[in-house]
PDB file of N, CA, C and O in Angstrom:
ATOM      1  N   UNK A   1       0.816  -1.194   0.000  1.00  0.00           N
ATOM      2  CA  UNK A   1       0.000   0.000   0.000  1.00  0.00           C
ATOM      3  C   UNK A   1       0.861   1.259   0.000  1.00  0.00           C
ATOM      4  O   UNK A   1       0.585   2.370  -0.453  1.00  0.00           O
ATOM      5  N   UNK A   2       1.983   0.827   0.621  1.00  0.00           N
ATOM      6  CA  UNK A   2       3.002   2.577   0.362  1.00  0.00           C
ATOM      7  C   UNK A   2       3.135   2.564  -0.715  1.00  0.00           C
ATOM      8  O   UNK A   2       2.858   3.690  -1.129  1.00  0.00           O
ATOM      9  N   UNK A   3       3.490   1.756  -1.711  1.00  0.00           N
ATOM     10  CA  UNK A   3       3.880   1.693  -2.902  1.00  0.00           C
ATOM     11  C   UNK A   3       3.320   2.437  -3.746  1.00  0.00           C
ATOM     12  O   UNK A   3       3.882   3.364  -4.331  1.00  0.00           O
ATOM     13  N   UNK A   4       1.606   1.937  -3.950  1.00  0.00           N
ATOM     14  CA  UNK A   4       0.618   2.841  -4.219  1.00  0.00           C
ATOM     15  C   UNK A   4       0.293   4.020  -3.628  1.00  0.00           C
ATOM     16  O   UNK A   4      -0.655   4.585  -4.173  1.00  0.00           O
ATOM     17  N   UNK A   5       0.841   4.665  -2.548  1.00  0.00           N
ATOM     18  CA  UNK A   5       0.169   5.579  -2.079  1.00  0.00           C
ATOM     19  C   UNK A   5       1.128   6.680  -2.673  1.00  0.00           C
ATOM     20  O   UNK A   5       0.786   7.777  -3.113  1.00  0.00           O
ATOM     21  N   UNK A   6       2.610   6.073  -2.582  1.00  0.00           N
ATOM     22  CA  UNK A   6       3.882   7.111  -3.084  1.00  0.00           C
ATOM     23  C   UNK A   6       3.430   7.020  -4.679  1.00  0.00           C
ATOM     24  O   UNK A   6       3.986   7.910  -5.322  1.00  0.00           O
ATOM     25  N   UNK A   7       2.943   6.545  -5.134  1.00  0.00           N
ATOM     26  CA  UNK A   7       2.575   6.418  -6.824  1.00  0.00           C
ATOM     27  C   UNK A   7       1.542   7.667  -7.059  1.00  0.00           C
ATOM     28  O   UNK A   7       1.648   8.577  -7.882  1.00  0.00           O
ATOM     29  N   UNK A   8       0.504   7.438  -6.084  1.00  0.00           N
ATOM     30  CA  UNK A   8      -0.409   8.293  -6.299  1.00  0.00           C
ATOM     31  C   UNK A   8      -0.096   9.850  -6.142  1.00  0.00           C
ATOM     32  O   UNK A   8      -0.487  10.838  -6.765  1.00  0.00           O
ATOM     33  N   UNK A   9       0.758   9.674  -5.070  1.00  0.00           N
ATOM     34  CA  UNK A   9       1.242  11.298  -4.382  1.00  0.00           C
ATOM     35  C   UNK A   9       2.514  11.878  -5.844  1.00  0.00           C
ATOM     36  O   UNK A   9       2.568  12.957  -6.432  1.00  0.00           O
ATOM     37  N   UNK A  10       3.270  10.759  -5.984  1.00  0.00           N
ATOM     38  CA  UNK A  10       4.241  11.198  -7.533  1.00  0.00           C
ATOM     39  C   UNK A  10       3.592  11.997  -8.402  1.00  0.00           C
ATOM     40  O   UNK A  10       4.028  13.107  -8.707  1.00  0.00           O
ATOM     41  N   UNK A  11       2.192  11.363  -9.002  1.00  0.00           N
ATOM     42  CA  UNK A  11       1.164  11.199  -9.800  1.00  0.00           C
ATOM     43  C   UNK A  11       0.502  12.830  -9.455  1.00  0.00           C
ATOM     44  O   UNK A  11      -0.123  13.346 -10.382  1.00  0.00           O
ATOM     45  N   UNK A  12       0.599  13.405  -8.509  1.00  0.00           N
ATOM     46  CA  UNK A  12      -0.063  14.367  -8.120  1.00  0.00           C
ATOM     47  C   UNK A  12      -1.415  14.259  -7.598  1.00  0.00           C
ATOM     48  O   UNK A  12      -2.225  15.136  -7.900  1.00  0.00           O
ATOM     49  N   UNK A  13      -1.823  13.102  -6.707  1.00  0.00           N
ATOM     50  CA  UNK A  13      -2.901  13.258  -6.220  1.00  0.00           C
ATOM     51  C   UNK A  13      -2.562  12.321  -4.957  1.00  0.00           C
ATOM     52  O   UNK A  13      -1.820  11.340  -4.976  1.00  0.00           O
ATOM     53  N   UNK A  14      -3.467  12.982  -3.549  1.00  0.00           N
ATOM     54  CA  UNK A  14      -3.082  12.578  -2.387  1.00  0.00           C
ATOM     55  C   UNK A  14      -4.090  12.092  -2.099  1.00  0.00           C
ATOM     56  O   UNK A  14      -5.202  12.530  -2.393  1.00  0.00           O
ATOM     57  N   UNK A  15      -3.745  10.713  -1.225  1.00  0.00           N
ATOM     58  CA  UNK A  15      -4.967   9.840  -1.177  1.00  0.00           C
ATOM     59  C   UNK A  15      -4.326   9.375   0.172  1.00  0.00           C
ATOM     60  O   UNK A  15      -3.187   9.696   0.509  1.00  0.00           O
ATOM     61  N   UNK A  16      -5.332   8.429   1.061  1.00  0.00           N
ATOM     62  CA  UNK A  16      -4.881   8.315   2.141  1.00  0.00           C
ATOM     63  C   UNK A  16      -4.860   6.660   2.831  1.00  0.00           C
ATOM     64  O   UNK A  16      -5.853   5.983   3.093  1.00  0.00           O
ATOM     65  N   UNK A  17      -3.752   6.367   2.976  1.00  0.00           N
ATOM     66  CA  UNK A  17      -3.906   4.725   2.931  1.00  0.00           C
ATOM     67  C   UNK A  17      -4.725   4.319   4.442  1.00  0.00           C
ATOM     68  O   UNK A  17      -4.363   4.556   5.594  1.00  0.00           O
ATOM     69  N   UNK A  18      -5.915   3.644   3.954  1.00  0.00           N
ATOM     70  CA  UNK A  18      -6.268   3.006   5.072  1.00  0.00           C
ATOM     71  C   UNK A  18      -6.078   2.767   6.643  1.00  0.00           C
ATOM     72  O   UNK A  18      -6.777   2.987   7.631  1.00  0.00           O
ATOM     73  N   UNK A  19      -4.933   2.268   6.442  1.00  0.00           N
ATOM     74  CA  UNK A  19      -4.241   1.773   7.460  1.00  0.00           C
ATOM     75  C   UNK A  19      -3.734   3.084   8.393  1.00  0.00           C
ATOM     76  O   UNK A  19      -2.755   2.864   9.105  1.00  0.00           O
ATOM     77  N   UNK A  20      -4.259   4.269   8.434  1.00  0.00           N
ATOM     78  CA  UNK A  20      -4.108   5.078   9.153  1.00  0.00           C
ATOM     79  C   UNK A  20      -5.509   5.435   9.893  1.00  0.00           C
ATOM     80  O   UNK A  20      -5.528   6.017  10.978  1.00  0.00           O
ATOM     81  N   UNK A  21      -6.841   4.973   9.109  1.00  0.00           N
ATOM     82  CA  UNK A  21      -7.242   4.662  10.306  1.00  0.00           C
ATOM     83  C   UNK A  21      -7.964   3.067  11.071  1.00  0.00           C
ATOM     84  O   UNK A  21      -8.925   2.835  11.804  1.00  0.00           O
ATOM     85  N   UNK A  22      -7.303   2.553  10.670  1.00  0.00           N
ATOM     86  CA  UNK A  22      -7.398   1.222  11.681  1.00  0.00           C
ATOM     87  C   UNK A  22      -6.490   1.548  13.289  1.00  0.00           C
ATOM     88  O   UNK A  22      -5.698   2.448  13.568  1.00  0.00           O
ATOM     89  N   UNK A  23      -6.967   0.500  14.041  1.00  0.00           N
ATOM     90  CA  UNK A  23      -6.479   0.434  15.457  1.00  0.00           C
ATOM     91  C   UNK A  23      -6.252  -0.911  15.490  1.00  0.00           C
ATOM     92  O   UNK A  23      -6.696  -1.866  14.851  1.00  0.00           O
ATOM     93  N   UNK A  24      -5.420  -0.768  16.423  1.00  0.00           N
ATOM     94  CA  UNK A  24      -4.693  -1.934  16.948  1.00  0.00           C
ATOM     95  C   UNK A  24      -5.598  -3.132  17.808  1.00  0.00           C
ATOM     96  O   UNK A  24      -6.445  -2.714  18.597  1.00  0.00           O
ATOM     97  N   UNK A  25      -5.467  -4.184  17.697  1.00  0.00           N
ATOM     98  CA  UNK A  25      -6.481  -4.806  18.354  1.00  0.00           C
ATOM     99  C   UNK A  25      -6.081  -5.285  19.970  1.00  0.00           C
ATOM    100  O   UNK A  25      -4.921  -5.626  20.201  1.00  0.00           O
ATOM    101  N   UNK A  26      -6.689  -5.287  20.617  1.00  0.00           N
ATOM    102  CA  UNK A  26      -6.540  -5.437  22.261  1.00  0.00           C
ATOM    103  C   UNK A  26      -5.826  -7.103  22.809  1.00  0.00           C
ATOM    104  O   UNK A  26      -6.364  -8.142  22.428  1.00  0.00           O
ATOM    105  N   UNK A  27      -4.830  -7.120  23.542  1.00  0.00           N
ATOM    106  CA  UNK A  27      -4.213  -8.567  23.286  1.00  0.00           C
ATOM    107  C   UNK A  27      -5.437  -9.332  23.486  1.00  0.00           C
ATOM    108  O   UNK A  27      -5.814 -10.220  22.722  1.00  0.00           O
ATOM    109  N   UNK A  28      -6.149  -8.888  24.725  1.00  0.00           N
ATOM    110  CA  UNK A  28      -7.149  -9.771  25.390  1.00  0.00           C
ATOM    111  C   UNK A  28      -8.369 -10.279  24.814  1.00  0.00           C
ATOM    112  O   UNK A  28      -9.243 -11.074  25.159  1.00  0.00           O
ATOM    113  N   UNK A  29      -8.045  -9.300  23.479  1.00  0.00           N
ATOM    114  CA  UNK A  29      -8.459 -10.792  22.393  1.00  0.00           C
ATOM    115  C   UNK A  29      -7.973 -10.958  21.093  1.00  0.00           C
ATOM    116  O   UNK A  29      -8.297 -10.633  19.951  1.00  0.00           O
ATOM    117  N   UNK A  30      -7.051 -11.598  21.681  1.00  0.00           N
ATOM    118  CA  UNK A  30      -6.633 -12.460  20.521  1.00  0.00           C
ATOM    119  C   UNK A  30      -7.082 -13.551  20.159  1.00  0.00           C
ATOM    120  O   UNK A  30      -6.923 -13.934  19.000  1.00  0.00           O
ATOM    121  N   UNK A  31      -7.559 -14.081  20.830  1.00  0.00           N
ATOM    122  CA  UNK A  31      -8.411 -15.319  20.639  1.00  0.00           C
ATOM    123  C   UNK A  31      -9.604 -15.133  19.500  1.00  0.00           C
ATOM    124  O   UNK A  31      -9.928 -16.135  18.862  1.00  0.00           O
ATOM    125  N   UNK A  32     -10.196 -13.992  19.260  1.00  0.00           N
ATOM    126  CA  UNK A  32     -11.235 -13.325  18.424  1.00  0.00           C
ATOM    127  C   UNK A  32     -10.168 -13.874  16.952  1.00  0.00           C
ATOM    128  O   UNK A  32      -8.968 -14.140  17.019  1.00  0.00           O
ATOM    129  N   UNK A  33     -10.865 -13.915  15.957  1.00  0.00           N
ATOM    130  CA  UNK A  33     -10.385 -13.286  14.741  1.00  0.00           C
ATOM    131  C   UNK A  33     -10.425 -11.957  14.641  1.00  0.00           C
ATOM    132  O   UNK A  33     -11.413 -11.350  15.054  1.00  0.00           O
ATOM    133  N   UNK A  34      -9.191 -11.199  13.989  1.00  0.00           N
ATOM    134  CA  UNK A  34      -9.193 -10.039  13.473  1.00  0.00           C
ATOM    135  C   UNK A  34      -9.509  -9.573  12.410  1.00  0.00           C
ATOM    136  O   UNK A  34      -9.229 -10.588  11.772  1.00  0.00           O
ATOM    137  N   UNK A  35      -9.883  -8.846  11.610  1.00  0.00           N
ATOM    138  CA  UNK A  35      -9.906  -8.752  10.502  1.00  0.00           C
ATOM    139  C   UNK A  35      -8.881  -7.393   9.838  1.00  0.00           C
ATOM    140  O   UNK A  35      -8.685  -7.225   8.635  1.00  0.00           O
ATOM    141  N   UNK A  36      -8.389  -6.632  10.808  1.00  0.00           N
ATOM    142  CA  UNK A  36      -8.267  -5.669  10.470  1.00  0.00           C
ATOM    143  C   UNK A  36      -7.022  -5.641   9.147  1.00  0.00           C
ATOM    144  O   UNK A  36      -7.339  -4.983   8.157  1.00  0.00           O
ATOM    145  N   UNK A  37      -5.703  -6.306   9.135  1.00  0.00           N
ATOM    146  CA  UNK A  37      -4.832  -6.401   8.233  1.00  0.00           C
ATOM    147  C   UNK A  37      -6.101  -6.708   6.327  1.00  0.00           C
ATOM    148  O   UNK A  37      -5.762  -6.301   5.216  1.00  0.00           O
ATOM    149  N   UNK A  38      -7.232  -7.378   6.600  1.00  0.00           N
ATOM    150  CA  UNK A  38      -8.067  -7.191   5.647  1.00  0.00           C
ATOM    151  C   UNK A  38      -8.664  -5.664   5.297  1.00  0.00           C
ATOM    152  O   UNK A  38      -9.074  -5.164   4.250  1.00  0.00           O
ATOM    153  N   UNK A  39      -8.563  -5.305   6.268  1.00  0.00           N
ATOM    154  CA  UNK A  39      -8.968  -3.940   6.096  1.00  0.00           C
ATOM    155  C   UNK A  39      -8.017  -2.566   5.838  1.00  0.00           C
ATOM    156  O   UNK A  39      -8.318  -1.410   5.542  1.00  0.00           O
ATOM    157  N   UNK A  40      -6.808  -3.198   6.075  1.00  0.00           N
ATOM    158  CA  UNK A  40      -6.017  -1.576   5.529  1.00  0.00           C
ATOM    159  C   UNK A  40      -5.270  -1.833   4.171  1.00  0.00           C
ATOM    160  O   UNK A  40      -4.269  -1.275   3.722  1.00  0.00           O
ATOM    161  N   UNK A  41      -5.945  -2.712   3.710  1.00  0.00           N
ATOM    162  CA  UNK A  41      -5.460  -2.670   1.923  1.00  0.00           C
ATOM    163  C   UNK A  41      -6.570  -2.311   1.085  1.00  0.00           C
ATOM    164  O   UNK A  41      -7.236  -3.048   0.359  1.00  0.00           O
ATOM    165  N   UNK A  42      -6.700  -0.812   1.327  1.00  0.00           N
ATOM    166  CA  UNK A  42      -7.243   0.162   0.635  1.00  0.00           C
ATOM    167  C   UNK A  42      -6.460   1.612   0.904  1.00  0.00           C
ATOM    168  O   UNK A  42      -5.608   1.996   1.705  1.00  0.00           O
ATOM    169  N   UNK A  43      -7.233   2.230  -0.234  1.00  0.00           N
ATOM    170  CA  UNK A  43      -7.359   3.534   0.191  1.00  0.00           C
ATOM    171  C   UNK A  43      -8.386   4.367   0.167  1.00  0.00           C
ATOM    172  O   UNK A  43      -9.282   4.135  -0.644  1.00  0.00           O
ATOM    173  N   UNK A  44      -8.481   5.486   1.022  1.00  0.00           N
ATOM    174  CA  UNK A  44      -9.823   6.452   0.865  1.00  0.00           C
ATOM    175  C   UNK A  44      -9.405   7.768   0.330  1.00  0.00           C
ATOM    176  O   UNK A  44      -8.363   8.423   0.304  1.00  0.00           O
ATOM    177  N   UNK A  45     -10.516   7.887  -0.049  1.00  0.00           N
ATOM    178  CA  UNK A  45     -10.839   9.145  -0.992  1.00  0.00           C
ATOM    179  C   UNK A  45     -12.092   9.885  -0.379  1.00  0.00           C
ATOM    180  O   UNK A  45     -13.033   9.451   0.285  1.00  0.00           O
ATOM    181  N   UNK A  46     -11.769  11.201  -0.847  1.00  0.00           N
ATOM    182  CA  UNK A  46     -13.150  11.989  -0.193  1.00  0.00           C
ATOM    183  C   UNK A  46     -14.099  12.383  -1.334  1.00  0.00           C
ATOM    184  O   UNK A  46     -13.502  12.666  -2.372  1.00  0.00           O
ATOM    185  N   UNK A  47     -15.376  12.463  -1.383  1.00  0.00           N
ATOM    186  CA  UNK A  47     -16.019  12.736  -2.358  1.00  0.00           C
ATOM    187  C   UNK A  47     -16.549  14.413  -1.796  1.00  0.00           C
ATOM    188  O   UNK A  47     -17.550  14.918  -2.305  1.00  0.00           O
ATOM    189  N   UNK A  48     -16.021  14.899  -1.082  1.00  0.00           N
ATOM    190  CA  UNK A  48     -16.463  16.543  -0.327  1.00  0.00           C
ATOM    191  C   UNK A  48     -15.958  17.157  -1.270  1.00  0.00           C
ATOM    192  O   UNK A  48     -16.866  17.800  -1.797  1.00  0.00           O
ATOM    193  N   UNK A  49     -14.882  17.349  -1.858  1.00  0.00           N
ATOM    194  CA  UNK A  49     -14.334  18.350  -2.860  1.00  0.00           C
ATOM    195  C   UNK A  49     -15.418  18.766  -3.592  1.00  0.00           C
ATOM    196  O   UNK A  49     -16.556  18.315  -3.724  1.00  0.00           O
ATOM    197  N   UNK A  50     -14.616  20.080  -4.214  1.00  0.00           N
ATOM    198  CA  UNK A  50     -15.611  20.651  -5.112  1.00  0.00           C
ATOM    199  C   UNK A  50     -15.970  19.920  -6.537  1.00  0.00           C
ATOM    200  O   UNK A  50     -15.249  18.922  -6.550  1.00  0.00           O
ATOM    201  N   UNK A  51     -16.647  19.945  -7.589  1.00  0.00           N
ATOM    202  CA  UNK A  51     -16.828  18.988  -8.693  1.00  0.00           C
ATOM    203  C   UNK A  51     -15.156  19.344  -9.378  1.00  0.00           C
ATOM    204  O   UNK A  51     -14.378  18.391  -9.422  1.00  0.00           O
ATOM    205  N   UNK A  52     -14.680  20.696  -9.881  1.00  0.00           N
ATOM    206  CA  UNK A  52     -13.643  20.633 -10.447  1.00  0.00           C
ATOM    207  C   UNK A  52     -12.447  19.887  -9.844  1.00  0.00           C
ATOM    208  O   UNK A  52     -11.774  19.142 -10.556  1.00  0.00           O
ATOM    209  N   UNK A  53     -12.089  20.124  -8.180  1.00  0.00           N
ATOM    210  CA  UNK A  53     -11.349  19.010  -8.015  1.00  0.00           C
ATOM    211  C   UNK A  53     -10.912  17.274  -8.371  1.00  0.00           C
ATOM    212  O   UNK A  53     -10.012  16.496  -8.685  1.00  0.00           O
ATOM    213  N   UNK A  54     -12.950  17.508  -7.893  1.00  0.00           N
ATOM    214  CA  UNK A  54     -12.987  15.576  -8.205  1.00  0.00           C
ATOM    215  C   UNK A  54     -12.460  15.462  -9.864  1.00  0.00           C
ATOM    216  O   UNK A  54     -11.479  14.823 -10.245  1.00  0.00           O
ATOM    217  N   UNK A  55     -13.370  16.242 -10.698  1.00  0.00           N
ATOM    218  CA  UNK A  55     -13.151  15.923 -11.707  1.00  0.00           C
ATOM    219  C   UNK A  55     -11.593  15.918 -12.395  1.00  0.00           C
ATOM    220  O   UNK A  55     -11.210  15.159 -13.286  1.00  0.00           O
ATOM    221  N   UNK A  56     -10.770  17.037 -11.690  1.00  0.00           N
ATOM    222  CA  UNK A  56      -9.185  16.803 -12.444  1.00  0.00           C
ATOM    223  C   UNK A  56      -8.239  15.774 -11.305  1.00  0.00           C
ATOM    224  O   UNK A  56      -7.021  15.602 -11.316  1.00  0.00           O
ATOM    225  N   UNK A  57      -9.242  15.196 -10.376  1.00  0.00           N
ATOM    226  CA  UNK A  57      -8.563  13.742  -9.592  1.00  0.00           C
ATOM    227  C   UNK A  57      -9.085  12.749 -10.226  1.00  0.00           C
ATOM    228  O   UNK A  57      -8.133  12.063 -10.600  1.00  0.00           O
ATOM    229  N   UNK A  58      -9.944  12.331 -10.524  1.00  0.00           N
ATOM    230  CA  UNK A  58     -10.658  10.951 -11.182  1.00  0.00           C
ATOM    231  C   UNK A  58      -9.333  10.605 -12.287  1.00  0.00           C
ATOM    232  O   UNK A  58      -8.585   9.638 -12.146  1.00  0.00           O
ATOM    233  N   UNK A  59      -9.239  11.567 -13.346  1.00  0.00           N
ATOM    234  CA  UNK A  59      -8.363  11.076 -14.106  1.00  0.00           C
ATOM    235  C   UNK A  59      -6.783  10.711 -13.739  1.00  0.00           C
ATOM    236  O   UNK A  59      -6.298   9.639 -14.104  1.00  0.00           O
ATOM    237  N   UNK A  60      -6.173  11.497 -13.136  1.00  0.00           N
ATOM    238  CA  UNK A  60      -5.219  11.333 -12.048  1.00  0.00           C
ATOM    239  C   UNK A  60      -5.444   9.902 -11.494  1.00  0.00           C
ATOM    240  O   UNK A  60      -4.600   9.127 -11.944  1.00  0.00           O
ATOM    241  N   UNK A  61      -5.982   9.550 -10.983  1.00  0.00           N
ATOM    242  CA  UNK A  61      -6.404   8.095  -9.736  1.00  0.00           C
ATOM    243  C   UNK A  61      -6.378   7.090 -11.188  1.00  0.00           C
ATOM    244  O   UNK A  61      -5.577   6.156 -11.214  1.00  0.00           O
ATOM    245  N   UNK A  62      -6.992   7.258 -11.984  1.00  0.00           N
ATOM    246  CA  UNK A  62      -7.002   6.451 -13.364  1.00  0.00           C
ATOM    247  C   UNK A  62      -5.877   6.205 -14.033  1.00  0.00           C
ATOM    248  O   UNK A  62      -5.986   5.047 -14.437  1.00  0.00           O
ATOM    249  N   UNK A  63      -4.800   6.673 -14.393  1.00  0.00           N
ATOM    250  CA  UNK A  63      -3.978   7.338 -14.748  1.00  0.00           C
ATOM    251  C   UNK A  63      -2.361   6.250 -14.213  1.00  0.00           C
ATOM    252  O   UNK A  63      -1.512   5.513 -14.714  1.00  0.00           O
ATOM    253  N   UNK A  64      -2.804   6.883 -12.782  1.00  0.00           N
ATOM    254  CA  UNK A  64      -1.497   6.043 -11.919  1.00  0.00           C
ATOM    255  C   UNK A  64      -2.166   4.780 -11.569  1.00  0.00           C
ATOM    256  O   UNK A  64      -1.426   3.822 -11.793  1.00  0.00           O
ATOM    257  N   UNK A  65      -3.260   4.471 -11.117  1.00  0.00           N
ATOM    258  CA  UNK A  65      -3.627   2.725 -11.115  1.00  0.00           C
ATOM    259  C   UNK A  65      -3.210   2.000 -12.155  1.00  0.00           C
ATOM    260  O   UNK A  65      -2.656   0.905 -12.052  1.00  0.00           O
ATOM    261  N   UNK A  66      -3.531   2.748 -13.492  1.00  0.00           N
ATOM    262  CA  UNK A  66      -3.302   2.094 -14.769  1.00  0.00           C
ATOM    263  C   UNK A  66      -1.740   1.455 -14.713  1.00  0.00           C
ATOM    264  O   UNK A  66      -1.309   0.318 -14.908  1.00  0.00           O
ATOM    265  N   UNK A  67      -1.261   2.416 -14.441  1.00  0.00           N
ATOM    266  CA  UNK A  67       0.532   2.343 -14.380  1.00  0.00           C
ATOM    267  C   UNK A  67       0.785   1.579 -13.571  1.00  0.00           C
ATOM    268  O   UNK A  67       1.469   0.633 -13.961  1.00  0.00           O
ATOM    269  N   UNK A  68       0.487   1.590 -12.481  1.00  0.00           N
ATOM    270  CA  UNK A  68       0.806   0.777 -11.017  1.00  0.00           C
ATOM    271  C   UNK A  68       0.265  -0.414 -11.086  1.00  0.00           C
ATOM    272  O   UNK A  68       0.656  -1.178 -10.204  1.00  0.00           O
ATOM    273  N   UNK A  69      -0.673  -0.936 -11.995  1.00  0.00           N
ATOM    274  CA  UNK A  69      -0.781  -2.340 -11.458  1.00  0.00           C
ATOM    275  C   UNK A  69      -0.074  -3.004 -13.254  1.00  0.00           C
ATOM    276  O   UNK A  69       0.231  -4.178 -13.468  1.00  0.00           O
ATOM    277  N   UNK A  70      -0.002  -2.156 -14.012  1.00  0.00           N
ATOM    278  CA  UNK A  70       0.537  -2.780 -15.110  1.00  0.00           C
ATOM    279  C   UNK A  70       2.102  -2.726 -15.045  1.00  0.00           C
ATOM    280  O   UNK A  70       2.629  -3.298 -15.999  1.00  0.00           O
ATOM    281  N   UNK A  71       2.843  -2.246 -14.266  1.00  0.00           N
ATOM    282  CA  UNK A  71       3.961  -2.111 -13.791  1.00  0.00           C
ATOM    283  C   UNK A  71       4.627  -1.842 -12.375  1.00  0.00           C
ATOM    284  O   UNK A  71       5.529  -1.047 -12.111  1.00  0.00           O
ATOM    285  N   UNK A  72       3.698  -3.028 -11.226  1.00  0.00           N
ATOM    286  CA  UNK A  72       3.758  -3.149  -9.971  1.00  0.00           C
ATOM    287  C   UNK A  72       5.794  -2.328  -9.779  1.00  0.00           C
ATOM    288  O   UNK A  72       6.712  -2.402 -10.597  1.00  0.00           O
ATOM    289  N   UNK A  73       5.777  -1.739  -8.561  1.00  0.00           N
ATOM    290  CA  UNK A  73       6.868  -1.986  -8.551  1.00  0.00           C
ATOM    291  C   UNK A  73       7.820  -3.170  -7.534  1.00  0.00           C
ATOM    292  O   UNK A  73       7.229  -3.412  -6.482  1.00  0.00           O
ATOM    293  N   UNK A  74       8.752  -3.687  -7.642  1.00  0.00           N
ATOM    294  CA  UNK A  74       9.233  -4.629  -6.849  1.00  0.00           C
ATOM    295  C   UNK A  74       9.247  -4.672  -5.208  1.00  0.00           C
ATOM    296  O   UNK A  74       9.481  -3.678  -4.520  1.00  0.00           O
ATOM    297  N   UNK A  75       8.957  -5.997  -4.683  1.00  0.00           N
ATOM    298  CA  UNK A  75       8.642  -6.298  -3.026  1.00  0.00           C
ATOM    299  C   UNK A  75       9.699  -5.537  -2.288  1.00  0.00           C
ATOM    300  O   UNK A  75       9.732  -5.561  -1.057  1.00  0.00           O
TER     301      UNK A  75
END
């Protein structure tokens, strides 16, 4: 997810990886399943901007995904 997130920010658009807001899970249960490592492989986006923002980010976000998953960069 840094990978993508430094892609996106290169790319000129700032996006915010998940995993900033997940929390840590409590030892005292560990016994629970977690899910959360399922949950910070994303990212969020805000749809509040004004339309011209969204609209010169959409292509941007399009743009560098295209690139980034057709030319992952290395582990």
């Amino acid at each position: 997810m840094k990978a993508l997130f430094d892609a996106c920010v290169a790319g000129g658009l700032l996006v915010c990886p998940a995993y900033v807001f997940t929390i840590s899970t409590d030892p005292k249960y560990d016994d629970v399943p977690s899910h959360v490592d399922d949950r910070s492989h994303f990212i969020r986006l805000t749809f509040a901007g004004s339309e011209e923002t969204m609209a010169a980010g959409i292509p941007i976000l399009g743009r560098v995904l295209k690139q980034f998953f057709a030319d992952p960069p290395a582990a």
